[in-house]
C-alpha positions in Angstrom: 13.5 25.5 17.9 16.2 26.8 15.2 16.0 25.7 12.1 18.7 25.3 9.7 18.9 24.3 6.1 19.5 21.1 5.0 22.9 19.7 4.6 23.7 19.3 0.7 23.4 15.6 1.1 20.1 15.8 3.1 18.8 18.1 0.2 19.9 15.4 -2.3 18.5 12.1 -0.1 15.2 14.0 0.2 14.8 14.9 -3.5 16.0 11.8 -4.6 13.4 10.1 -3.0 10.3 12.5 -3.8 11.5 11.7 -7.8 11.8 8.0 -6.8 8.7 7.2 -5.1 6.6 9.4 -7.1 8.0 7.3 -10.7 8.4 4.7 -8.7 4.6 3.9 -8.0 3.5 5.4 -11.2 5.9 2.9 -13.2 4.5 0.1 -10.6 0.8 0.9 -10.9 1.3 1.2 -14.9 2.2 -2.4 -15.5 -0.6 -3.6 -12.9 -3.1 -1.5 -14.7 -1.4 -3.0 -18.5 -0.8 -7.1 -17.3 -4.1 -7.2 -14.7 -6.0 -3.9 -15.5 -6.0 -3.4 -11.5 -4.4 -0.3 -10.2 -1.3 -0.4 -7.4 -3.9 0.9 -5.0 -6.3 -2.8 -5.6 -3.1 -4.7 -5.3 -2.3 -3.1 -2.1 -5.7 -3.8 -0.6 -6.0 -7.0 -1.6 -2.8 -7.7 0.2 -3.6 -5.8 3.5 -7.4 -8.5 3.1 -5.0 -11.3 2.6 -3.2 -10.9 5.4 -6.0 -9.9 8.1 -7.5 -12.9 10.2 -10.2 -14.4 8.3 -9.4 -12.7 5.4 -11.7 -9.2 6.2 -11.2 -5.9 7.9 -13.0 -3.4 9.3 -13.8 -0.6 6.6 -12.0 1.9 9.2 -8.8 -0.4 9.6 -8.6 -1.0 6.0 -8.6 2.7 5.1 -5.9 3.1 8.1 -4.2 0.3 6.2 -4.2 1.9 2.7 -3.8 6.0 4.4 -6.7 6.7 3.0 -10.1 8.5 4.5 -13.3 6.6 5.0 -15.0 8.4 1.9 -12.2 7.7 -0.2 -11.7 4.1 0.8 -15.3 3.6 0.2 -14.8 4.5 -3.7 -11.9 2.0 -3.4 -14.4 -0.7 -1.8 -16.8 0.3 -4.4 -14.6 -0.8 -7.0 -12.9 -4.0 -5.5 -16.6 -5.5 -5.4 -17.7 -3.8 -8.7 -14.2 -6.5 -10.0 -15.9 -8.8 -7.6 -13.2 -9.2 -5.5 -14.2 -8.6 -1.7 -17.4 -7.8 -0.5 -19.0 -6.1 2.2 -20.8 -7.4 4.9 -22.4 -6.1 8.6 -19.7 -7.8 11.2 -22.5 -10.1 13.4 -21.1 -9.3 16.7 -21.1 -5.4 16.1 -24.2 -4.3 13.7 -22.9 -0.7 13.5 -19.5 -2.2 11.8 -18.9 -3.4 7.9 -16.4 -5.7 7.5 -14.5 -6.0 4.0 -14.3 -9.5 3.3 -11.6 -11.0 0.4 -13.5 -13.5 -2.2 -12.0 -16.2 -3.7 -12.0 -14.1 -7.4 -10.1 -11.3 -5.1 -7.4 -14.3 -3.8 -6.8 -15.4 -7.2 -6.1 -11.9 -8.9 -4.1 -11.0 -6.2 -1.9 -14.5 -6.8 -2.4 -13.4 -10.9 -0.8 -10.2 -10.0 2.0 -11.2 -7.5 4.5 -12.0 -10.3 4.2 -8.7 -12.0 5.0 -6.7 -8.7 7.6 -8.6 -7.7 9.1 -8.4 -11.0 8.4 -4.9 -10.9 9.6 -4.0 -7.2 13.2 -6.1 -8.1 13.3 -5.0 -11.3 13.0 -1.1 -10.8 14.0 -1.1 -6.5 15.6 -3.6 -4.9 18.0 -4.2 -7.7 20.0 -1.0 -6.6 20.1 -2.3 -2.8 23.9 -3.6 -2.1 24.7 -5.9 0.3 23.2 -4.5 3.6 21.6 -1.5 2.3 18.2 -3.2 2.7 18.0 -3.3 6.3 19.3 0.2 6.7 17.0 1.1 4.5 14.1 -0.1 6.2 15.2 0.9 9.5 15.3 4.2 8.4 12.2 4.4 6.7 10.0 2.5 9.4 11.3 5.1 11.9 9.9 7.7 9.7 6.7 5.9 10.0 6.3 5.7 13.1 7.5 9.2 14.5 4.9 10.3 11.7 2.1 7.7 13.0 2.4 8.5 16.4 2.8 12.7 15.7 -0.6 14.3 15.4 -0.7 15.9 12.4 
C-alpha cells in the first residue's frame, strides 16, 4: 500500500483533536477530582455499572468497557470499593468469574457527580457543536471505533 501524507486539513483535524482530547479529559477529570474528589476514570465506571443488567459486570467486561487491562482495572476495582462504591463478588453460576457489583453509596455519587460532567462536557464540548455537527461527529468517530475494535492490533 502507498502512503501519502496527510492533506493540510487532515494534519489540522488530527492535531486538533490529540490537543482537544488530551485537555479535554484533563480539564473534565480536574473538576470531578475538585467538586467529588473522584477521578474521570470512577465516573466512567460507575456509569458503565449503572448501565449493565443488575447493576454488575464481569471484571473482564468492565476492563473492556473502560480499555483498560485486567491488572490495571483491578487497581481501579481496588479503589471504587476502598470509596465503597461497588464491590466484588464470585458470580454463583460461574465460581471461576468476579462480578463487580454497583452499591447504593456508588449510585448516589455517581447521581452527585452527574451535574458536574454535564456541566463540564456542554460547557467545554458540545457548546462548539452547530446545528448538525453532532451527528456527524459521532458517526465519524464511532466508525473509528469500530474499524479499531474489530482490527487486531
Amino acid at each position: 500500500m502507498e502512503v501519502t501524507a496527510l492533506s493540510t486539513d487532515e494534519e489540522s483535524a488530527w492535531r486538533s483533536y490529540l490537543r482537544s482530547h488530551a485537555l479535554l479529559t484533563r480539564t473534565l477529570d480536574a473538576e470531578l477530582r475538585a467538586e467529588h474528589g473522584m477521578t474521570l476514570l470512577t465516573y466512567d465506571a460507575l456509569v458503565q455499572l449503572s448501565e449493565a443488567p443488575g447493576q454488575a459486570m464481569y471484571m473482564r467486561n468492565l476492563a473492556a468497557a473502560l480499555l483498560y487491562s485486567a491488572s490495571g482495572l483491578t487497581r481501579i476495582v481496588d479503589g471504587l470499593e476502598k470509596a465503597g462504591y461497588a464491590e466484588r463478588r464470585i458470580d454463583p453460576a460461574n465460581r471461576r468469574a468476579t462480578l463487580v457489583t454497583l452499591t447504593p453509596e456508588g449510585m448516589q455519587a455517581l447521581r452527585a457527580a452527574w451535574p458536574t460532567h454535564v456541566r463540564g462536557v456542554r460547557g467545554h464540548f458540545a457548546r462548539y457543536l452547530g446545528d448538525g455537527e453532532a451527528p456527524v461527529l459521532h458517526r465519524v468517530l464511532a466508525a473509528v471505533a469500530e474499524d479499531l475494535e474489530t482490527t487486531p492490533a
